[in-house]
Structures are given as C-alpha cells and as structure tokens.
C-alpha positions in Angstrom: 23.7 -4.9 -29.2 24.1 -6.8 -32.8 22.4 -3.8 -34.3 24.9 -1.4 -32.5 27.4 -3.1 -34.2 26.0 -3.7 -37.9 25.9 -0.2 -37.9 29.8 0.4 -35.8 30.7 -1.7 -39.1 28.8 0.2 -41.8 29.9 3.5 -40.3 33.7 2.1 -40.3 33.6 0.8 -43.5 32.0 4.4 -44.8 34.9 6.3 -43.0 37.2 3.9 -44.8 35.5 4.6 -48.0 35.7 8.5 -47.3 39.6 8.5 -46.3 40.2 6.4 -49.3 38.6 8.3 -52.1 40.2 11.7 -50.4 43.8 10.3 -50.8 43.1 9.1 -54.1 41.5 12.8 -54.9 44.9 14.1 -53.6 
C-alpha cells in the first residue's frame, strides 16, 4: 500500500508538472 501511494504521488506531481508547463507554453 505505501508503494501504491509513492507512486499516486509521483504520478500527481508529474500531471502537475505536465498542466503547468502547457499553460506556461500557452
């Protein structure tokens, strides 16, 4: 279970990442 989540906060922290460069791109 505390790998599930390691990687729930890697991926959300990746999204994040993604979201913010494509506004900044914008």
């Amino acid at each position: 279970m505390l790998g599930y989540k390691k990687i729930c906060i890697k991926f959300h922290s990746l999204l994040h990442v993604l979201h913010f460069s494509k506004e900044k791109g914008d």
